[in-house]
DOMARLUM-317841 format. One record per residue (C-alpha): residue number from 1; residue in three letters; y, z, x. Coordinates in steps of 0.02 Angstrom, whole numbers, padded with zeros to 5 digits. Example, Ala and Ser with C-alpha at 12.3 -4.5 7.8 and 13.67 -1.06 7.14 Angstrom:
<pts>
<1 'ALA' <-00225 00390 00615>>
<2 'SER' <-00053 00357 00684>>
</pts>
This chain:
<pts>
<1 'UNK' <01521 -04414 -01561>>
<2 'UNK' <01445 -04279 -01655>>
<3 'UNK' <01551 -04127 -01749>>
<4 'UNK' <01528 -04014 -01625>>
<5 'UNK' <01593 -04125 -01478>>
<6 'UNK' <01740 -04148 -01596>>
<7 'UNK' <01763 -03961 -01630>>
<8 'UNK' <01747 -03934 -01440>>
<9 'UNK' <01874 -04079 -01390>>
<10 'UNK' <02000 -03969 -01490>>
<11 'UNK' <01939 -03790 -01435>>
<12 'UNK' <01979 -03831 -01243>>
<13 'UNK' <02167 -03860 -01305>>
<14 'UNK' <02181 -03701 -01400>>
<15 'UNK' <02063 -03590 -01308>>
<16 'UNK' <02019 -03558 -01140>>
<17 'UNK' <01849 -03674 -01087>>
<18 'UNK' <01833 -03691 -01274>>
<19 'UNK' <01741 -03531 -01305>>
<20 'UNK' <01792 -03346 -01328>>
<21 'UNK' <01656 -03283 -01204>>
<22 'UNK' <01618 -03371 -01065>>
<23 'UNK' <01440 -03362 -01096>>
<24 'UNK' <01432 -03476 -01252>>
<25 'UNK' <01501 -03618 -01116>>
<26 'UNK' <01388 -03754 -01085>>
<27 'UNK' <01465 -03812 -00924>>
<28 'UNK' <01335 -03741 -00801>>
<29 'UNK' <01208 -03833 -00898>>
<30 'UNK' <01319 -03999 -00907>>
<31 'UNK' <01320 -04005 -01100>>
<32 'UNK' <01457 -03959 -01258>>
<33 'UNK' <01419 -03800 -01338>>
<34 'UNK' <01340 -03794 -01504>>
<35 'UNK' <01452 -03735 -01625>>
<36 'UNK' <01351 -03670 -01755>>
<37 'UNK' <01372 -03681 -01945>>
<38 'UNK' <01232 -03539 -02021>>
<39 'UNK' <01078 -03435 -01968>>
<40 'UNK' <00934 -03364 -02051>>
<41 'UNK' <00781 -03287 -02008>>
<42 'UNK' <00732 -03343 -01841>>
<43 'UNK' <00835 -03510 -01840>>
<44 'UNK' <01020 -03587 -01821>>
<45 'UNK' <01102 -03733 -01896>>
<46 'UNK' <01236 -03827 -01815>>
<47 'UNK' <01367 -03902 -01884>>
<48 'UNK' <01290 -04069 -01848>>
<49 'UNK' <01139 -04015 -01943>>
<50 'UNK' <01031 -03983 -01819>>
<51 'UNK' <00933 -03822 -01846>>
<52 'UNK' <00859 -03734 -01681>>
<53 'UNK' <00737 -03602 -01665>>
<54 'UNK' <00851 -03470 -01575>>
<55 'UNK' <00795 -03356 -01430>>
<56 'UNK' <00957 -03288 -01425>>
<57 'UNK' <00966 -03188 -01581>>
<58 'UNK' <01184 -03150 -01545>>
<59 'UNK' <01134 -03102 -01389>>
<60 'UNK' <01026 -02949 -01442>>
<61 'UNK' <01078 -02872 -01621>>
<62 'UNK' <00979 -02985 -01721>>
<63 'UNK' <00819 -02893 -01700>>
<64 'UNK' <00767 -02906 -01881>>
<65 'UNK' <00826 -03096 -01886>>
<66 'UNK' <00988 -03183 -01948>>
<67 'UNK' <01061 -03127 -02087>>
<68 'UNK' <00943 -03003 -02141>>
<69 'UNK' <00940 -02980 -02360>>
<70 'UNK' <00939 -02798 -02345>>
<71 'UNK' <01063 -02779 -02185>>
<72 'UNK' <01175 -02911 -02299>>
<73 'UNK' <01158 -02818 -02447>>
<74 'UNK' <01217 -02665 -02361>>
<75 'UNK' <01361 -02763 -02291>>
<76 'UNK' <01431 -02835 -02469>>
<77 'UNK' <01426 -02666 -02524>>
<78 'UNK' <01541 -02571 -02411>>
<79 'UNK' <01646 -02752 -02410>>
<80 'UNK' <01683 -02717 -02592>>
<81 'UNK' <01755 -02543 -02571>>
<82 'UNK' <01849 -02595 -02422>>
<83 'UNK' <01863 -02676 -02262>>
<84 'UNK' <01932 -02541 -02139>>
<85 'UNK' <02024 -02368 -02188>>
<86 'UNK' <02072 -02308 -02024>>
<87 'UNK' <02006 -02135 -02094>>
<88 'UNK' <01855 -02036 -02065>>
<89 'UNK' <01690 -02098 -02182>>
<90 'UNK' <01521 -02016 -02222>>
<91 'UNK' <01452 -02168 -02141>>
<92 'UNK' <01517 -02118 -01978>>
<93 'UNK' <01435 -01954 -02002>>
<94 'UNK' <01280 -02051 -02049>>
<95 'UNK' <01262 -02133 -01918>>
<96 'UNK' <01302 -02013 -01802>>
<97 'UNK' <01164 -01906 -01864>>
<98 'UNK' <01030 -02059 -01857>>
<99 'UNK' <01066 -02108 -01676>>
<100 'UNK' <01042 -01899 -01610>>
<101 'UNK' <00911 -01895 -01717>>
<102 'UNK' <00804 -02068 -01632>>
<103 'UNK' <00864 -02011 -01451>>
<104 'UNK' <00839 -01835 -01396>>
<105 'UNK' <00947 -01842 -01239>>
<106 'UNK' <01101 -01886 -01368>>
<107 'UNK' <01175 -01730 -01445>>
<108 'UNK' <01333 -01811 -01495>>
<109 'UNK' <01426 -01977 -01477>>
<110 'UNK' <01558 -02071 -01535>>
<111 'UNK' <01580 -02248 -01606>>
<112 'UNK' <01685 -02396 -01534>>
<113 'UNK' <01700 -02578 -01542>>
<114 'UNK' <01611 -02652 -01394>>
<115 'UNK' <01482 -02641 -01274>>
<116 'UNK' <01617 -02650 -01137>>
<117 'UNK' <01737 -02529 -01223>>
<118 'UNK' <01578 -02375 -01218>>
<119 'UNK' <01549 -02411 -01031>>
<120 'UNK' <01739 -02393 -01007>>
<121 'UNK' <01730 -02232 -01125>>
<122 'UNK' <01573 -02168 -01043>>
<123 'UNK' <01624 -02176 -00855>>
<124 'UNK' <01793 -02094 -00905>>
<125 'UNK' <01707 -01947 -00993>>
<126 'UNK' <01588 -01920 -00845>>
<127 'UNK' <01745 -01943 -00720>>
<128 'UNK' <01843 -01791 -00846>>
<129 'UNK' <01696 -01673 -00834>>
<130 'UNK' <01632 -01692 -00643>>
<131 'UNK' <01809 -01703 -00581>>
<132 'UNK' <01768 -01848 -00462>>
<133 'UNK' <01809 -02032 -00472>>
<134 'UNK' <01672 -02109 -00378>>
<135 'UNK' <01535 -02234 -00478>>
<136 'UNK' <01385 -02288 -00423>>
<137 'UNK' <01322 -02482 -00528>>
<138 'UNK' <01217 -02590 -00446>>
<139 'UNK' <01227 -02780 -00412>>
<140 'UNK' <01193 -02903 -00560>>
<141 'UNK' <01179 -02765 -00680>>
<142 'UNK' <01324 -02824 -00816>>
<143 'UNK' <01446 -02659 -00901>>
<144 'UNK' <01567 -02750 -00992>>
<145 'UNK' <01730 -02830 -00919>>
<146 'UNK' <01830 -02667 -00893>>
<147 'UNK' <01921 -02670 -00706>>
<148 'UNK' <01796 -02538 -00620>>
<149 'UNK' <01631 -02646 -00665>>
<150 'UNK' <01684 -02809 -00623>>
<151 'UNK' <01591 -02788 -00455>>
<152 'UNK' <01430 -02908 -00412>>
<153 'UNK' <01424 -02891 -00613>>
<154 'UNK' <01281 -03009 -00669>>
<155 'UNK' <01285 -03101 -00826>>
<156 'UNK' <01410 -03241 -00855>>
<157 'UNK' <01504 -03180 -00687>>
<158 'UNK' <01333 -03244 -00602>>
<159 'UNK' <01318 -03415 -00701>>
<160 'UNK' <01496 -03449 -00641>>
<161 'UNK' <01470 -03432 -00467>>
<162 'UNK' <01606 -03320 -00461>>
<163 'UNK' <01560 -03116 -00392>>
<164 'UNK' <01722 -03031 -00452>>
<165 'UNK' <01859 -03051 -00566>>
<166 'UNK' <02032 -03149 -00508>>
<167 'UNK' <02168 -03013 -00623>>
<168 'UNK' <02081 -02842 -00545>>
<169 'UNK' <02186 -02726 -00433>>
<170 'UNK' <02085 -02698 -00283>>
<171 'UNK' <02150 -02520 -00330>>
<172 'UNK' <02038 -02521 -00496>>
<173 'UNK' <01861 -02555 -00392>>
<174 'UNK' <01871 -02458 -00226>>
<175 'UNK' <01806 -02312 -00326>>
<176 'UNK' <01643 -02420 -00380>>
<177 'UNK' <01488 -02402 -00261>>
<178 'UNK' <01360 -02542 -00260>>
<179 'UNK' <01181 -02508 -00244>>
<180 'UNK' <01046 -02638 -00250>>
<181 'UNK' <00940 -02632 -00416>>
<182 'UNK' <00750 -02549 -00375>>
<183 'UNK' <00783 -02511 -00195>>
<184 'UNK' <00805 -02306 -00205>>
<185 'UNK' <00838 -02306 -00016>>
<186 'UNK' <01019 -02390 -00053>>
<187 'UNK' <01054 -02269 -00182>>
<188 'UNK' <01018 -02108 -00067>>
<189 'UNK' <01137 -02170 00051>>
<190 'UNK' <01273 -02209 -00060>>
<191 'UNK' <01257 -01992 -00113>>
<192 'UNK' <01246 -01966 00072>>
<193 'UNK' <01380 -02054 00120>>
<194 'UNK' <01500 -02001 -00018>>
<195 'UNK' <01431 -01814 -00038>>
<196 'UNK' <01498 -01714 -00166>>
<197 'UNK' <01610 -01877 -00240>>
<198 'UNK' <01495 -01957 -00353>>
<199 'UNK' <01541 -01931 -00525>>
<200 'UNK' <01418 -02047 -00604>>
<201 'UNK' <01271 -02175 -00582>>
<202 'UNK' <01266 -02313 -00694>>
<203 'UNK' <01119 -02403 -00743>>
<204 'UNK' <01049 -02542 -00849>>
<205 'UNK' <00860 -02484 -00863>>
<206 'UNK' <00798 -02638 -00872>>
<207 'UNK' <00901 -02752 -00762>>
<208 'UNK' <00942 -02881 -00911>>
<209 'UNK' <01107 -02967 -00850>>
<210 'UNK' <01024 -03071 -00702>>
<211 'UNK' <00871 -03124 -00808>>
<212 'UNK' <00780 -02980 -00850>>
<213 'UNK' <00724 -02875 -00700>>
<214 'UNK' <00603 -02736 -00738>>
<215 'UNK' <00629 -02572 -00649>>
<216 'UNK' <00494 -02528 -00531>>
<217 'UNK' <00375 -02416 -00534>>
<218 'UNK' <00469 -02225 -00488>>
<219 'UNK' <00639 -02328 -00485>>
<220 'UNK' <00713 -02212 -00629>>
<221 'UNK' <00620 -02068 -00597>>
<222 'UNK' <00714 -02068 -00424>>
<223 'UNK' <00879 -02100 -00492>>
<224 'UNK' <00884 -01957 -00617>>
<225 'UNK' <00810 -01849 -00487>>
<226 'UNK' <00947 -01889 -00359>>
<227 'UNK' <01063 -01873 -00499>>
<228 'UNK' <01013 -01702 -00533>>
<229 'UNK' <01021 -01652 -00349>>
<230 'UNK' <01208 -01728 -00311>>
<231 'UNK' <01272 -01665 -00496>>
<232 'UNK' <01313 -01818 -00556>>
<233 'UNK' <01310 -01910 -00719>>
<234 'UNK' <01161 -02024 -00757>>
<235 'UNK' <01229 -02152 -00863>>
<236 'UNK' <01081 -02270 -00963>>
<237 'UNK' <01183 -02423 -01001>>
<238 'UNK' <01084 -02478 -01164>>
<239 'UNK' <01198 -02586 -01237>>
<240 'UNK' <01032 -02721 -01235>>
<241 'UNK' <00907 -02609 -01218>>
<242 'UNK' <00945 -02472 -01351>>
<243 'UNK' <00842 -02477 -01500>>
<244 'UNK' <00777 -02633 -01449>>
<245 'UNK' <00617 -02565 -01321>>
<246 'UNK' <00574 -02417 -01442>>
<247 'UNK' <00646 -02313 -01563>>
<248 'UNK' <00711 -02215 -01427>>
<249 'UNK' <00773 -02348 -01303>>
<250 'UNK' <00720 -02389 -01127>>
<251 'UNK' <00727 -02175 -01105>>
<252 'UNK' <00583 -02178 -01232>>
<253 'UNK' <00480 -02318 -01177>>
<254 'UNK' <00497 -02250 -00980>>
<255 'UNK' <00491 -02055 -01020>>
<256 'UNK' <00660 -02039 -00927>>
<257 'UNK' <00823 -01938 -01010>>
<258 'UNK' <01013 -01981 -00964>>
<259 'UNK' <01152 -01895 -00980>>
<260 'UNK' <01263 -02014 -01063>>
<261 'UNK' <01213 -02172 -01148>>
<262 'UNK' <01313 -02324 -01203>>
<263 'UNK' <01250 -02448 -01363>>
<264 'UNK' <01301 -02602 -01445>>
<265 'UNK' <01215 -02764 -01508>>
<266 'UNK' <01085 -02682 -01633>>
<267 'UNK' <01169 -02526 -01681>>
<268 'UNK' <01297 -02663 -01770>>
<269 'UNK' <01160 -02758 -01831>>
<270 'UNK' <01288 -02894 -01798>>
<271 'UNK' <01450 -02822 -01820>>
<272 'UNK' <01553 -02773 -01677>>
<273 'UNK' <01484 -02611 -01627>>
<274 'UNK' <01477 -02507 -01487>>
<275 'UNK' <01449 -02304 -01460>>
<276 'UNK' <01427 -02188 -01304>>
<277 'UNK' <01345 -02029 -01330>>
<278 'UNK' <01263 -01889 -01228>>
<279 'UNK' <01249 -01693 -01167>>
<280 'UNK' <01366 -01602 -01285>>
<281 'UNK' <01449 -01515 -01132>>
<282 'UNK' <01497 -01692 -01085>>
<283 'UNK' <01539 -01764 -01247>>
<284 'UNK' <01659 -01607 -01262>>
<285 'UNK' <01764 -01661 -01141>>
<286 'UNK' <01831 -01808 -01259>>
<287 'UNK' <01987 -01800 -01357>>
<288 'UNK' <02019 -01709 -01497>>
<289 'UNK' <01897 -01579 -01408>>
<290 'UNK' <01960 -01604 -01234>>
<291 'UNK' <02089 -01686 -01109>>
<292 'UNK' <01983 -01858 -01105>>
<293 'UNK' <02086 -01968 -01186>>
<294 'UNK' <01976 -02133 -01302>>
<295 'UNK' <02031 -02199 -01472>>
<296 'UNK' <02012 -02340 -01568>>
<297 'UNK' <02091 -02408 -01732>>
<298 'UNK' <01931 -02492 -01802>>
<299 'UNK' <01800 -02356 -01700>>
<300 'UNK' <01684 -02315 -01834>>
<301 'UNK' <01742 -02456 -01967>>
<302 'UNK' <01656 -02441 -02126>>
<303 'UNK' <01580 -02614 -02150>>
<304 'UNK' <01489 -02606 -01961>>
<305 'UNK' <01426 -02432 -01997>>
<306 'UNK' <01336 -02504 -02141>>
<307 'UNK' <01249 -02659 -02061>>
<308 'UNK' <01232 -02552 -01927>>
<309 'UNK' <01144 -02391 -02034>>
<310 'UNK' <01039 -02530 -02146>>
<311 'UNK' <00963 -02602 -01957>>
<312 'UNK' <00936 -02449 -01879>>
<313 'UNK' <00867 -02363 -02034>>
<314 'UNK' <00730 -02483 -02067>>
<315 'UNK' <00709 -02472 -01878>>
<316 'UNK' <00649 -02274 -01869>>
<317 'UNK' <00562 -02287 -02030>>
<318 'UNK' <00461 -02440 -01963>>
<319 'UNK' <00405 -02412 -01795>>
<320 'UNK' <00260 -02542 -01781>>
<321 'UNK' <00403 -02677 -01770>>
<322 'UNK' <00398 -02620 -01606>>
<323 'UNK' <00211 -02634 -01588>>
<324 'UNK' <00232 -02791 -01641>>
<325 'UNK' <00386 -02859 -01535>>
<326 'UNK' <00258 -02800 -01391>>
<327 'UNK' <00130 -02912 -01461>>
<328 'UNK' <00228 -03066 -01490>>
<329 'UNK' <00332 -03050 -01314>>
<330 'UNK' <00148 -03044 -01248>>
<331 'UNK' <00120 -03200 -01347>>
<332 'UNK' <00263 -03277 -01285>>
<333 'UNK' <00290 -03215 -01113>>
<334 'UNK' <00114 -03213 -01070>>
<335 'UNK' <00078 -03361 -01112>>
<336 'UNK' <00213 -03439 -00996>>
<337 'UNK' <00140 -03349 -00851>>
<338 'UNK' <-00042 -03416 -00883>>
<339 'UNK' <00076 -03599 -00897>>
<340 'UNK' <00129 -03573 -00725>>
<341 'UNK' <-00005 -03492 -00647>>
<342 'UNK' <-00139 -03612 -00739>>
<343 'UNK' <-00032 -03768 -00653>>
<344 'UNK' <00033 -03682 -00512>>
<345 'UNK' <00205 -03698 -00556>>
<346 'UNK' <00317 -03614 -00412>>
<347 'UNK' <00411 -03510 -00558>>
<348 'UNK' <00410 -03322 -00627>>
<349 'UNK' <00401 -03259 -00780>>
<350 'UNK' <00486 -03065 -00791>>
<351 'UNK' <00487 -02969 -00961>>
<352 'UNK' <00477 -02813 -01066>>
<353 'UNK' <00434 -02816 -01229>>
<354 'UNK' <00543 -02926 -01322>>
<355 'UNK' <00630 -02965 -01160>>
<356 'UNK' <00605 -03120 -01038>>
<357 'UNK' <00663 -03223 -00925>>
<358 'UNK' <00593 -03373 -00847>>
<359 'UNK' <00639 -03398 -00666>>
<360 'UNK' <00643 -03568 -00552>>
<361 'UNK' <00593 -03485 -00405>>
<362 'UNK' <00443 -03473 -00311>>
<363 'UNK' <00480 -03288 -00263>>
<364 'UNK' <00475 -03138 -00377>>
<365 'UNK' <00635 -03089 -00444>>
<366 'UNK' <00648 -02879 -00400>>
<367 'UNK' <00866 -02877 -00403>>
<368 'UNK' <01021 -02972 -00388>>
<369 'UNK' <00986 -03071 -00226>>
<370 'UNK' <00804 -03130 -00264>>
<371 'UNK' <00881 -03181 -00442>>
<372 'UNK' <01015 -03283 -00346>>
<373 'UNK' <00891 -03385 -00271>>
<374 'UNK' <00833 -03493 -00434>>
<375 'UNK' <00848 -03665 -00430>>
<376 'UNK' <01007 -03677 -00565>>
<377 'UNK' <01000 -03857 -00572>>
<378 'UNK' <00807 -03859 -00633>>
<379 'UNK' <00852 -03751 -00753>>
<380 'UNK' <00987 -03855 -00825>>
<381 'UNK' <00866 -03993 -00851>>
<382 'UNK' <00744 -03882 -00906>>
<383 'UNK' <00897 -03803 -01043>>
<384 'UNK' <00923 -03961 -01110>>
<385 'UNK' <00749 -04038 -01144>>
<386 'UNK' <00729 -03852 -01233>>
<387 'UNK' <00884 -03899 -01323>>
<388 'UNK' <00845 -04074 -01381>>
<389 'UNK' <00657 -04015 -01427>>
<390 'UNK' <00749 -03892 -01546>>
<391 'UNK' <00730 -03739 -01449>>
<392 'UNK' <00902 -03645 -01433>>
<393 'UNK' <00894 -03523 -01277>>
<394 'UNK' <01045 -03459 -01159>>
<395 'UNK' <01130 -03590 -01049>>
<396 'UNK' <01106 -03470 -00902>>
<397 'UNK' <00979 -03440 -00791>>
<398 'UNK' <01039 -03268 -00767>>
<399 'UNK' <01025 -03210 -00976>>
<400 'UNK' <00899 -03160 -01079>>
<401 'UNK' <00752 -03221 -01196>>
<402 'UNK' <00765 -03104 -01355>>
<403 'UNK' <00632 -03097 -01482>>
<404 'UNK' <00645 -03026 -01667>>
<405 'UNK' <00548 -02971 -01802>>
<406 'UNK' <00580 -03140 -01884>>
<407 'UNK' <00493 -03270 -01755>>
<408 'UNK' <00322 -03319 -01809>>
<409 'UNK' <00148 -03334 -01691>>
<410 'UNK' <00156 -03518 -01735>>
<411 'UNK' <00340 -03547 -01686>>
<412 'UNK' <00300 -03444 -01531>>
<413 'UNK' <00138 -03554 -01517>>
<414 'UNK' <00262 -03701 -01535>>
<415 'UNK' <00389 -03659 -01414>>
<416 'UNK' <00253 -03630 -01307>>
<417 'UNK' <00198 -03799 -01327>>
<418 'UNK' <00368 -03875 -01292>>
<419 'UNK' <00373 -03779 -01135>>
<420 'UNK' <00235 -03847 -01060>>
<421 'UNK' <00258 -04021 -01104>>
<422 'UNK' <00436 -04006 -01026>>
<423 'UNK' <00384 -03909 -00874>>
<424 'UNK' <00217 -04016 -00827>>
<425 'UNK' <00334 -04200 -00864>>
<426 'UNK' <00411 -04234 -00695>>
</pts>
């Protein structure tokens, strides 16, 4: 038995399934999670030893690689002068004026701790200022875990099998609306039906919670047009996306503006981070400025504003990266649709940029239902030849590839390599 089968045997007594997020589990994939020991660059060691050449970069933030010399730098800096002050800091300011400044649609925001904790904030700010309690979210796109999202929510809800959440009040949903991701006709009726009640619309831009599911063509464009028309709130969910598609986000790389916009992953560049930000008409309805209520005792904390600043910096001051995620996610992700279409394997390959997702199923993947209908079990077997070749992807079908500045052509080349072998062995 290996250290982290040990480690695990243990965690399952002290924590629930072993892991504090439920999509670190290995149980869909019939294996023990890795626990893992270090990271650097575009690799992961495990306590056992084994190092893996990791597709999952934290889920997102690592965009510039594991522990980053100048985002660590940054980091043992601000450590030294203190680890929280529950006080205002220039950084805070700093980073304020960075993320208005790489996304013209946010005038102001403010920081918090989580992805899920800016949806939360987000939806209550756009609730305070329309004066309606309706929300629109569509199936398989992922918010967080508050109450109000955990509808048809995508992510590690999907890899469970299980649509809601045991624990939420029917009381805390009937104001959420489902829609069905790239169909615009669903949407329309959902403002026709509910006219004049819609506070809100919220979106992942790229569907990246159930795979990754690109929007189609005039799919955004119609939502912040129907938006507009209904006066409601177009909320870009960018929690994955943000910073990661273009300096601007998804809103830059698809020419489309929202009115509020939620972060995390890379604006921590590690750290727990999370921010919403928008219209300053709607931002001014938060507290101190107005009667919405959000606060947080570590919102803002000094040492994540400085991994977060160091990432982000680099990030507007070196815009090829993104040029060059493009060009290695075509590497990548182009080269495992040739692999399927070459050998006419009945699988799809979906991704943007940096983004991708291979699917077991011989029909493309457009939203939540078509997603549903991949073969889970090939992927398992599929997850852990990956796994045993050294290749550390997300024991889901339903998550993410994520690419960073730090993989190489030849470790893409490689993985590449491995793929085919294990895809063409029966």
């Amino acid at each position: 038995m290996g250290r982290s089968e040990e480690l695990f045997e243990e965690a399952v007594n002290l924590i629930p399934g072993g892991v504090n997020s439920p999509v670190r589990a290995f149980g869909s994939v019939g294996m023990t999670p890795r626990f893992i020991a270090s990271a650097e660059g575009s690799h992961m060691t495990d306590v056992d030893g084994k190092r893996y050449l990791d597709y999952v970069g934290s889920w997102g933030p690592m965009i510039l690689g594991h522990a980053n010399p100048m985002v660590l730098e940054k980091v043992m800096e601000a450590c030294r002068k203190g680890l929280s002050f529950g006080a205002a800091t220039e950084a805070e300011v700093d980073m304020a004026r960075l993320i208005c400044s790489m996304v013209p649609s946010v005038e102001m925001v403010r920081m918090v701790n989580s992805g899920t904790e800016a949806v939360m904030s987000a939806v209550r700010a756009a609730r305070g200022y329309t004066g309606r309690n309706k929300i629109i979210k569509f199936e398989g796109c992922y918010h967080g875990h508050s109450d109000a999202m955990l509808v048809k929510a995508g992510s590690g809800v999907m890899t469970s099998g299980v649509p809601d959440s045991s624990g939420v009040p029917a009381g805390c949903t009937e104001d959420t609306l489902l829609a069905i991701y790239n169909d615009l006709d669903s949407v329309k009726a959902l403002f026709d039906a509910w006219n004049g009640q819609i506070a809100a619309l919220i979106v992942e831009p790229v569907g990246a919670n159930m795979g990754v599911v690109p929007p189609a063509p005039g799919f955004l464009e119609g939502l912040r047009k129907l938006c507009t028309e209904h006066g409601a709130v177009l909320i870009f969910d960018e929690v994955i996306t943000g910073f990661r598609l273009a300096r601007g986000g998804a809103q830059e790389y698809y020419g489309i503006q929202a009115d509020l916009t939620t972060y995390g992953k890379i604006i921590g560049g590690g750290m727990p981070v999370g921010a919403y930000g928008g219209r300053r008409e709607i931002m001014e309805v938060v507290s101190p400025v107005g009667k919405v209520y959000q606060a947080g005792t570590l919102s803002g904390n000094p040492v994540a504003m400085a991994a977060g600043l160091a990432q982000l910096t680099y990030l507007n001051e070196h815009p090829e990266v993104y040029k060059e995620l493009a060009r290695k996610g075509e590497l990548l992700y182009g080269g495992m649709e040739k692999l399927c279409r070459e050998h006419g394997l009945p699988y799809q390959v979906n991704h943007v940029s940096s983004l991708g997702c291979l699917f077991f199923s011989p029909e493309p993947v457009t939203d939540y239902t078509s997603a549903k209908k991949s073969d889970t079990k090939a992927f398992a077997e599929y997850f852990r030849k990956m796994l045993e070749s050294g290749i550390y992807i997300a024991p889901s079908q339903f998550e993410a590839m994520f690419l960073s500045a730090a993989h190489t052509d030849e470790e893409l080349e490689f993985t590449l390599e491995k793929m085919t072998q294990i895809l063409l062995t029966k």
